[in-house]
C-alpha positions as CSV (number, residue, x, y, z in Angstrom):
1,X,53.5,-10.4,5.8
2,X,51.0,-8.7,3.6
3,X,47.3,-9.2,4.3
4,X,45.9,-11.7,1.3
5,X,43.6,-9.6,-0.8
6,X,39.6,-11.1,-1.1
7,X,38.6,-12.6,-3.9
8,X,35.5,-10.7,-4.5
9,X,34.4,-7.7,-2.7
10,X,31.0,-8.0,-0.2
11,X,29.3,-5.9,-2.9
12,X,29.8,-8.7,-5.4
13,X,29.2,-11.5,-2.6
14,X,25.7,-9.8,-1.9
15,X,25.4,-10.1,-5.3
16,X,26.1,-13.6,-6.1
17,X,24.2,-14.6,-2.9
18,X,20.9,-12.7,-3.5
19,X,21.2,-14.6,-7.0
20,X,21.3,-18.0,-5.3
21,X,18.4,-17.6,-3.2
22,X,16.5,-16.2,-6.0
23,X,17.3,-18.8,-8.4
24,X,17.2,-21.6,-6.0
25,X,13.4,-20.0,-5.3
26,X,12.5,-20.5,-8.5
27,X,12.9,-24.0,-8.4
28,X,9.0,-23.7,-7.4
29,X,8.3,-23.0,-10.9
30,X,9.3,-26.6,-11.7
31,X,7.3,-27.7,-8.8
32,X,10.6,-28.8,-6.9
33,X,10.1,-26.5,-3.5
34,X,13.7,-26.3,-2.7
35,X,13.5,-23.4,0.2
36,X,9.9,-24.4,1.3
37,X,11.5,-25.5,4.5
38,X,12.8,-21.7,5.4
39,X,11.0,-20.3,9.0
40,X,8.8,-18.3,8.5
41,X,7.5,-15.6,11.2
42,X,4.2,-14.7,11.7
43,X,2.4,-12.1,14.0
44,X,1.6,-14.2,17.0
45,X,-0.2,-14.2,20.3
46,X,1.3,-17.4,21.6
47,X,4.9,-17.5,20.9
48,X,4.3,-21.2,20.3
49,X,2.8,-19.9,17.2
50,X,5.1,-17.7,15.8
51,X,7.3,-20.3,13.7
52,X,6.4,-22.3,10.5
53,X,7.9,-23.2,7.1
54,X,6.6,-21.2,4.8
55,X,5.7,-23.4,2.2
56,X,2.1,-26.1,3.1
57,X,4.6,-28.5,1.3
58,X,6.7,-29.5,5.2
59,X,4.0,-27.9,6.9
60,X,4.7,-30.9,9.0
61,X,7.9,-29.7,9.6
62,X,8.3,-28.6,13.5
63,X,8.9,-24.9,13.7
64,X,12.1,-24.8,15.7
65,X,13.8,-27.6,13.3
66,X,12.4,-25.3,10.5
67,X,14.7,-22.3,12.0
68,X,17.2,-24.8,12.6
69,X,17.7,-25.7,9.1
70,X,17.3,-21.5,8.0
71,X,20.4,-21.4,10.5
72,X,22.1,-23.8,8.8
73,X,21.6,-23.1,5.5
74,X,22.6,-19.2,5.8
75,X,25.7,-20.4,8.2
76,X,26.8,-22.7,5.1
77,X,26.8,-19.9,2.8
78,X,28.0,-17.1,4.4
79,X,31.1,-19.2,5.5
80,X,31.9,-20.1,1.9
81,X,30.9,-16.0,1.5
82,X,33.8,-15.3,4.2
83,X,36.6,-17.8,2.4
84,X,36.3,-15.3,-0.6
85,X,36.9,-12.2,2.0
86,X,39.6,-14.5,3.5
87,X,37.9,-14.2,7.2
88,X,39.2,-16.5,9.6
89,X,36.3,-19.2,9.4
90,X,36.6,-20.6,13.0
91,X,36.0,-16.4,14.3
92,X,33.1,-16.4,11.6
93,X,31.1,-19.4,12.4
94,X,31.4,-18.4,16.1
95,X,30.1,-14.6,15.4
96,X,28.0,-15.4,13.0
97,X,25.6,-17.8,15.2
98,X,25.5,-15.2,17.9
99,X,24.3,-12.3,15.5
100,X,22.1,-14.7,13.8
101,X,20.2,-16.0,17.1
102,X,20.1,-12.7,18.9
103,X,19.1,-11.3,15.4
104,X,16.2,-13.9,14.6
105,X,14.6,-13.5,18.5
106,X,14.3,-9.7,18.3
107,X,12.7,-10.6,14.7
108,X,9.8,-13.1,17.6
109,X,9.9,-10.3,19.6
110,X,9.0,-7.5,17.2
111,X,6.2,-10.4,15.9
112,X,3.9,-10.1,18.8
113,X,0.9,-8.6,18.2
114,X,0.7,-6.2,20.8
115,X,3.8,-4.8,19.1
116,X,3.4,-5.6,15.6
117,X,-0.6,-5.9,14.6
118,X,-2.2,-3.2,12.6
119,X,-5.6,-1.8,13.0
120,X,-7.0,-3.8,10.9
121,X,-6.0,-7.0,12.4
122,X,-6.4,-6.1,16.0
123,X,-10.1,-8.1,15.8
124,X,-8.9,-11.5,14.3
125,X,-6.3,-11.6,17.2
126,X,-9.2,-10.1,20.0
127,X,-7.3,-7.7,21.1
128,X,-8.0,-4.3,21.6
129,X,-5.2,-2.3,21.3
130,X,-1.6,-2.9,20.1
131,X,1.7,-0.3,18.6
132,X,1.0,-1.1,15.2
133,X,4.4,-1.1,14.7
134,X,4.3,-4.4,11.6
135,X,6.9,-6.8,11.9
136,X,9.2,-4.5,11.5
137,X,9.6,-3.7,14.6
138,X,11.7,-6.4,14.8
139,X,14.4,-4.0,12.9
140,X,14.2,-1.4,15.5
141,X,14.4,-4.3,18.5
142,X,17.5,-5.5,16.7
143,X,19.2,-2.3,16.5
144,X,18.8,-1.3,20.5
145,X,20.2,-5.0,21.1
146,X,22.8,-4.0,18.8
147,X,23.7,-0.9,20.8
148,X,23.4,-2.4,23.9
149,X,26.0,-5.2,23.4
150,X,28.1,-2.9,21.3
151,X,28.1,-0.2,24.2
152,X,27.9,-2.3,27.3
153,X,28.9,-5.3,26.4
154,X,32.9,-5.5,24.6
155,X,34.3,-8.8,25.1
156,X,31.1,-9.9,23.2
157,X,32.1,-7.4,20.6
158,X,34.8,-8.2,20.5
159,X,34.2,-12.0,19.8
160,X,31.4,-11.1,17.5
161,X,33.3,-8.5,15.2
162,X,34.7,-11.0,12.3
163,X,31.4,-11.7,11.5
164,X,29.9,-8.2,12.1
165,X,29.1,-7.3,7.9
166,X,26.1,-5.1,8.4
167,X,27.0,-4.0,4.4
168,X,27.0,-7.2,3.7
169,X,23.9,-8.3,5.0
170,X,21.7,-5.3,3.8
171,X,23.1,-6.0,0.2
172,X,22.4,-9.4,0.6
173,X,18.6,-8.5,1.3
174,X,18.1,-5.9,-1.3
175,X,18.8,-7.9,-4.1
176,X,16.5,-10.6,-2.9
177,X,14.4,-7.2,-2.9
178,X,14.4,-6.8,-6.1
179,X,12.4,-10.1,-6.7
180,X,9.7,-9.2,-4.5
181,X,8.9,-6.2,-6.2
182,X,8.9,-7.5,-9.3
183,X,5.9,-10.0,-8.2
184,X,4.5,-7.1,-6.8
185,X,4.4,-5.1,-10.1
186,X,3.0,-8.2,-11.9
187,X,0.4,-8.4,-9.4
188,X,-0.6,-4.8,-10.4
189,X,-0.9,-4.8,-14.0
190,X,-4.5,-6.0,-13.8
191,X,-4.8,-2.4,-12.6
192,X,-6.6,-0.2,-15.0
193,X,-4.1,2.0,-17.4
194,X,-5.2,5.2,-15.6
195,X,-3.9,3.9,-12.2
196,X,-0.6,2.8,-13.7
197,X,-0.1,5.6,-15.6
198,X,-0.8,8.3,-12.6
199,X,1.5,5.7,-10.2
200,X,4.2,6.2,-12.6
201,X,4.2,9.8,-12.9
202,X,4.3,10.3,-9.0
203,X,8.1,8.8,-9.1
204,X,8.8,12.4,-10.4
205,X,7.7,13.7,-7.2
206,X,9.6,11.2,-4.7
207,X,13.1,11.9,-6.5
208,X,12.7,15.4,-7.8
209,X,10.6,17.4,-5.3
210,X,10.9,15.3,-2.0
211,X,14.5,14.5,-2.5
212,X,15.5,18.0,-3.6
213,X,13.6,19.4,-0.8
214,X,15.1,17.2,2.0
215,X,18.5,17.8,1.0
216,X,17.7,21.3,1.2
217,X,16.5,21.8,4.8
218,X,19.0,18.9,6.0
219,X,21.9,21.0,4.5
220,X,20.9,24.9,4.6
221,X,18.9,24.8,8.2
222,X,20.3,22.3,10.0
223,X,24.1,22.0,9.0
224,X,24.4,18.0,8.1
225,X,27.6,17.3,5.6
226,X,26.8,15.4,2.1
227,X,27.3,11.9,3.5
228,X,24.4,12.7,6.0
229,X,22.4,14.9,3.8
230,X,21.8,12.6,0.8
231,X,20.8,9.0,2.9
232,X,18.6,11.2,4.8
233,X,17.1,12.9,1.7
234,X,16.5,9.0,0.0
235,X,15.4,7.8,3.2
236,X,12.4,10.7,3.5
237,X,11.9,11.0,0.1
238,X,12.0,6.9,-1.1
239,X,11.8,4.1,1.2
240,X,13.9,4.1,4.2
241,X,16.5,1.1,4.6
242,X,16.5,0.4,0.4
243,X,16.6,3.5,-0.8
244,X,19.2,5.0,2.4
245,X,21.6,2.1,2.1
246,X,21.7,2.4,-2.0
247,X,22.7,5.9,-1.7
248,X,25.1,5.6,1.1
249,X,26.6,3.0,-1.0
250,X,27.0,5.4,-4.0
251,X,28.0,8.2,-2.5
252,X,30.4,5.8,0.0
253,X,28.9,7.0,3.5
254,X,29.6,5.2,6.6
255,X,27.5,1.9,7.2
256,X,25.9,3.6,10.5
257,X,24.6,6.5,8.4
258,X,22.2,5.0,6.0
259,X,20.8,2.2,9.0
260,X,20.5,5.1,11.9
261,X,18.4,7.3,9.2
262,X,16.5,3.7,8.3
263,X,15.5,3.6,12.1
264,X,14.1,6.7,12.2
265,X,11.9,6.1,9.1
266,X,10.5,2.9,10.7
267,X,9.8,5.1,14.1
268,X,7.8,7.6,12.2
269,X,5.9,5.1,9.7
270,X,4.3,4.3,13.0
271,X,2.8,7.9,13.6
272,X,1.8,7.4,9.3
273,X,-0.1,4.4,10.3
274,X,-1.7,5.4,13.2
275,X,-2.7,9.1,11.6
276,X,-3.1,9.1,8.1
277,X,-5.4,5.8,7.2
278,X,-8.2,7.7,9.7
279,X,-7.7,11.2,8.2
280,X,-8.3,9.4,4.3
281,X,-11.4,8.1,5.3
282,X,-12.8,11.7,7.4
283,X,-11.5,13.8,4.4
284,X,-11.5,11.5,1.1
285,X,-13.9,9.0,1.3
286,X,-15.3,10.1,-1.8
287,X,-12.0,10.0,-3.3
288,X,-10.9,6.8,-2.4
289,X,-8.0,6.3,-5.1
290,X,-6.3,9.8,-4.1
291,X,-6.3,8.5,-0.5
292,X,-4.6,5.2,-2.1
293,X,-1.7,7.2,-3.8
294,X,-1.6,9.1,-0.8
295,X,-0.8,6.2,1.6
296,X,2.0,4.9,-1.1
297,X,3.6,8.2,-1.4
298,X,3.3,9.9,2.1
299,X,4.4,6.4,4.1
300,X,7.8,5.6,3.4
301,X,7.9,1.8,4.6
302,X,6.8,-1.0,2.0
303,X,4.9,-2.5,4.9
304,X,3.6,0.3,6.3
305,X,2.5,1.7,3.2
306,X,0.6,-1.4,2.3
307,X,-0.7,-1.7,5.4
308,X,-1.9,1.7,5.9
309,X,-4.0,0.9,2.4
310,X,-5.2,-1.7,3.6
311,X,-6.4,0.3,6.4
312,X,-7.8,3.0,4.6
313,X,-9.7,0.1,2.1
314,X,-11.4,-1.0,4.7
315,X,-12.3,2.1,6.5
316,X,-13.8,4.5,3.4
317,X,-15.7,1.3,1.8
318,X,-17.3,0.8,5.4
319,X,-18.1,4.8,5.5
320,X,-19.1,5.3,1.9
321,X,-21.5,2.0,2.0
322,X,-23.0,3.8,5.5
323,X,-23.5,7.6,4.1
324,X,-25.0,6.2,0.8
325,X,-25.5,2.5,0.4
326,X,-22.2,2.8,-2.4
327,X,-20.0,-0.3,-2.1
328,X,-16.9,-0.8,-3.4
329,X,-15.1,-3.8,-4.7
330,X,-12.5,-4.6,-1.8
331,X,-8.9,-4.0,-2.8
332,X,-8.5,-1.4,-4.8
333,X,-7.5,0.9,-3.0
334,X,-5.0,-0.8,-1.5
335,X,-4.0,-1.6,-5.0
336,X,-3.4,1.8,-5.7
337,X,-1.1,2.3,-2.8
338,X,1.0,-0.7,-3.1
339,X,1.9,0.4,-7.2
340,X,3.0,4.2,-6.1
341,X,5.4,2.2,-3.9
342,X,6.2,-0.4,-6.0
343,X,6.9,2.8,-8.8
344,X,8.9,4.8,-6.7
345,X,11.0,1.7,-5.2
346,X,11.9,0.1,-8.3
347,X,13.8,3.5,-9.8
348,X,15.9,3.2,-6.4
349,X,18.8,1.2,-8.5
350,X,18.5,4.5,-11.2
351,X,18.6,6.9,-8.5
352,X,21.8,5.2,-7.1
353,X,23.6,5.4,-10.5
354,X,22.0,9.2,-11.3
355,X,24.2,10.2,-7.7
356,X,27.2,8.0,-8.2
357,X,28.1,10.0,-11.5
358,X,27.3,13.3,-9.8
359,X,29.2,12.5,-6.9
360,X,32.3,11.3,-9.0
361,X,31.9,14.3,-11.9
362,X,30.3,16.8,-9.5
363,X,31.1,16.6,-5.5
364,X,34.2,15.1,-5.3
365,X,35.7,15.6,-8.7
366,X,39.4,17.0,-8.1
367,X,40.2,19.6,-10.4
368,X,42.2,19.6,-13.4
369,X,41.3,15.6,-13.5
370,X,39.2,14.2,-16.2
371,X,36.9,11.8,-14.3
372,X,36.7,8.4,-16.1
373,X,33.4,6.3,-16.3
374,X,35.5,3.9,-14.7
375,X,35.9,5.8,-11.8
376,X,31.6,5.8,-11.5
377,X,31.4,2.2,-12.3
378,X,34.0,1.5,-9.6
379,X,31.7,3.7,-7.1
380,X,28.4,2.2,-8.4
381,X,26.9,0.1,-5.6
382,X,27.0,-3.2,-7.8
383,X,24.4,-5.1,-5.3
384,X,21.8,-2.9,-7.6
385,X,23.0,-5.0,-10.5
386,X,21.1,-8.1,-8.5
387,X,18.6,-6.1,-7.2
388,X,17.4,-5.1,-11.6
389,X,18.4,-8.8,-12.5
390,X,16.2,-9.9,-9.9
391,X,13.4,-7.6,-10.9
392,X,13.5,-7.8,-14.4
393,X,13.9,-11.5,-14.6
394,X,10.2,-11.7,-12.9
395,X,8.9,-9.6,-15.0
396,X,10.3,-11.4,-18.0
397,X,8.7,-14.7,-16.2
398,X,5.2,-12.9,-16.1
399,X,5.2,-12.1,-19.5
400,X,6.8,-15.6,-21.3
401,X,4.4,-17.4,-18.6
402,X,1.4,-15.5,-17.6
403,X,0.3,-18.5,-15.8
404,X,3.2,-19.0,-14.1
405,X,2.1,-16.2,-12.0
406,X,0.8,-17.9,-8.8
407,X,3.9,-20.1,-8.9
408,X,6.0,-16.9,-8.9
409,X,4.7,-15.4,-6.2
410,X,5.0,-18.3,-3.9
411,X,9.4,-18.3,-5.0
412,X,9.4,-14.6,-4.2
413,X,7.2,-15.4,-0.9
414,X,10.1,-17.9,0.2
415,X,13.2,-15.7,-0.5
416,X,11.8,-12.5,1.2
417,X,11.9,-14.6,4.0
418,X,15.6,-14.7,3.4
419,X,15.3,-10.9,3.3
420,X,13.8,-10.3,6.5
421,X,16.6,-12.0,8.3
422,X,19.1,-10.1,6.4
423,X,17.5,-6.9,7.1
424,X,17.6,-7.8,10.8
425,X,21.0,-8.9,11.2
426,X,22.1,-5.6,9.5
427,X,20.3,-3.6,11.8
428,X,21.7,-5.8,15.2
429,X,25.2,-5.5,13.7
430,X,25.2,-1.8,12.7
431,X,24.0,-1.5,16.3
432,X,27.3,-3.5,17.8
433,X,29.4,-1.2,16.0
434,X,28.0,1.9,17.0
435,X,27.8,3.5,20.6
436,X,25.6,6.2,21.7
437,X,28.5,8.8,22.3
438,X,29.5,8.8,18.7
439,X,25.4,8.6,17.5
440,X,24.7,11.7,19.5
441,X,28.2,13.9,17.9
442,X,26.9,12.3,14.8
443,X,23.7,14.6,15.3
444,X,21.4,11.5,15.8
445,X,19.2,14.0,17.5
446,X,19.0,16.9,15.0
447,X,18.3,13.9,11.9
448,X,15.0,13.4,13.7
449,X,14.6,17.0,13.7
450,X,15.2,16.9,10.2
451,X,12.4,13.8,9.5
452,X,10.2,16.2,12.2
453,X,10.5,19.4,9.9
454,X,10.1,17.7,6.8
455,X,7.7,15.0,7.0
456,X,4.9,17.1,9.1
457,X,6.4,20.7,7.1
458,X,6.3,19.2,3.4
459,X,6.0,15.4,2.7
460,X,2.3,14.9,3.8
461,X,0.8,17.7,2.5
462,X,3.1,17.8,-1.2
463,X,2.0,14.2,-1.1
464,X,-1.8,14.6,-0.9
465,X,-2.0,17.2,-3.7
466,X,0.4,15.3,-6.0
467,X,-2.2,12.7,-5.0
468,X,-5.3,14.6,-5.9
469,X,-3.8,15.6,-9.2
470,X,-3.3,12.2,-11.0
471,X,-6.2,10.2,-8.9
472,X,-8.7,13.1,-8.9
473,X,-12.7,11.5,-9.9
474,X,-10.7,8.0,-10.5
475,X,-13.2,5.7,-8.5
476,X,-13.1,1.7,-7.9
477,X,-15.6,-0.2,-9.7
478,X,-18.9,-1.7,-7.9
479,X,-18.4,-4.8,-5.8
């Protein structure tokens, strides 16, 4: 008996879900929290601490019943996702609450501060030292938990693996994604014209030099095929787990090639965040929006990147205030970084279309066929499709309500939550599936080679003089 076909495919269930959480979100705009009562993870010292709703509106709501009610909530939909795929529901429910609980305590357990808080916060927890690694850490925990059941343990695989849809999941999250950056865009238009101007013209050199160059080296020098090459060049040049999985998805790569490249990006933010924020304020304090751009464009992790301006905010206003009494209105720099990101991550739904038609006119294009568009729009990752709807729709928000604004960012504030747990459930599950024999013929040690050569050879330093180009004499006004 023939296997009954799905009714939609995951890329069109990550669509439709994103959608719901956005739109249900939204209800906040008509002062009806509906997804107030999601857990939300903080960066905690006491584990006791680390889970609230996210919303003061059930701020008496216990933390754990908070989580409980996330569970439920994503168990509900997800099941009704797996009908469409025609999953067997029982196998689902069971696999999806272990990936979900093992999933969500790595997510604690990448939270604690000595793992997770930045320079900058290490005083308000009173503690002096941690790995600065953000939250999302949490990704990287997931993923070794991942390859630990998946290699050690297989009767847990193997009860798990109905439910095991990292593509899914990470489709899921990026559309929600798309949202979050929106607010995130709105939030910078107060920024003056220069700024946004010089932001948007350093897209061309994420996806024209960066990109270009990183497919080089990862091809030419150290031998990776396409399917490796292009993830890798999107995960150096973009923003790791967005950008990798978009491309995999357009180029149809394996699932493990666009996380394991996603993992090393998050690794090496860390060395980003412990170097570069330190080196801005020794070398550019007197250039403090150059050293903005070149947090956004050298750090390739949204929270990294925002947290590595914030460090360097805070570290040239305290040394330009010391050397000559000049004091700087707080914020701007960080500002500066968080547009270049913002720039370069909102094109990463253009970028998956531009290498979708090249791969299906260019690199895999069988000769003497014409190739159709349907043929691209058949390849085209359609989660994208949620991820500009998302997007656009806040910006349209913004500018039919400008004082809606606040309100927005609160709706986008609840569903990346959502995100978050998406993200980490992709990264435990790719880990299940893989196994370290495979990861290491894969070439999982020549890819951080790869990041090695390019980010230290290239990135950084391309980065600072694109930097000092467009953000040369800009300054922040006076506090």
């Amino acid at each position: 008996m023939a296997e009954a076909k799905p009714r939609l495919s995951e890329d069109w269930l990550a669509v439709w879900g994103g959608l719901l959480i956005f739109v249900l979100s939204l209800g906040v705009l008509a002062d009806a929290d509906l997804l107030g009562w999601v857990v939300k993870t903080q960066v905690w010292m006491q584990v006791s601490n680390a889970l609230q709703p996210v919303s003061k509106t059930y701020a008496k709501l216990p933390g754990i019943l908070s989580l409980l009610a996330t569970y439920g909530f994503l168990l509900v939909t997800t099941a009704l996702g797996a009908k469409a795929l025609r999953l067997p529901i029982r196998e689902f429910i069971r696999g999806f609450t272990a990936i979900f609980w093992i999933s969500y305590a790595c997510w604690i357990a990448g939270s604690c501060a000595y793992i997770a808080a930045t320079p900058d916060k290490l005083k308000s927890f009173g503690i002096p030292w941690s790995l600065n690694l953000t939250a999302e850490a949490g990704f990287v925990i997931a993923l070794v938990a991942g390859l630990m059941v998946g290699n050690f343990f297989p009767r847990c695989t193997e009860t798990i693996k109905t439910a095991l849809r990292p593509e899914w999941y990470i489709k899921t999250a990026i559309v929600i994604l798309g949202g979050v950056l929106g607010i995130a865009a709105v939030e910078q238009w107060g920024l003056a014209r220069a700024v946004m101007f010089r932001g948007l013209c350093a897209i061309v050199e994420a996806y024209l030099i960066y990109w270009a160059l990183v497919y080089f080296v990862a091809r030419k020098f150290f031998g990776f095929s396409r399917e490796w090459a292009a993830p890798l060049a999107s995960g150096i040049s973009i923003c790791g787990v967005s950008a990798a999985i978009a491309t995999g998805a357009a180029i149809r790569a394996r699932p493990m090639v666009p996380i394991m490249v996603s993992s090393l990006v998050v690794i090496f933010a860390v060395v980003e965040l412990l170097v570069l924020p330190f080196a801005a304020q020794h070398f550019l304090y007197q250039e403090p929006m150059v050293a903005g751009a070149w947090m956004g464009l050298a750090v390739k992790t949204d929270g990294a990147a925002v947290a590595a301006g914030a460090m360097a905010d805070s570290l040239i206003r305290a040394k330009m205030q010391a050397v000559d009494g000049t004091c700087y209105q707080e914020g701007w720099i960080m500002g500066t970084a968080t547009t270049v990101k913002v720039f370069i991550d909102v094109f990463i739904g253009v970028w998956a279309f531009i290498l979708a038609a090249i791969w299906c006119t260019k690199i895999e294009a069988r000769p003497g066929d014409k190739v159709r568009l349907a043929e691209i729009w058949e390849r085209f990752p359609k989660f994208v499709i949620g991820y500009l709807i998302t997007f656009l729709a806040v910006l349209l928000i913004a500018w039919l309500a400008p004082n809606w604004t606040d309100k927005t960012k609160t709706a986008m504030g609840e569903a990346n939550v959502f995100r978050g747990i998406f993200f980490t459930m992709t990264f435990f599950s790719i880990g299940v599936v893989s196994n370290f024999k495979k990861l290491w013929e894969e070439g999982i040690g020549r890819l951080a080679a790869v990041y090695l050569v390019c980010l230290f050879g290239f990135v950084i330093w391309i980065g600072l003089l694109i930097s000092w180009l467009f953000f040369h004499g800009v300054k922040p006004p006076l506090a």
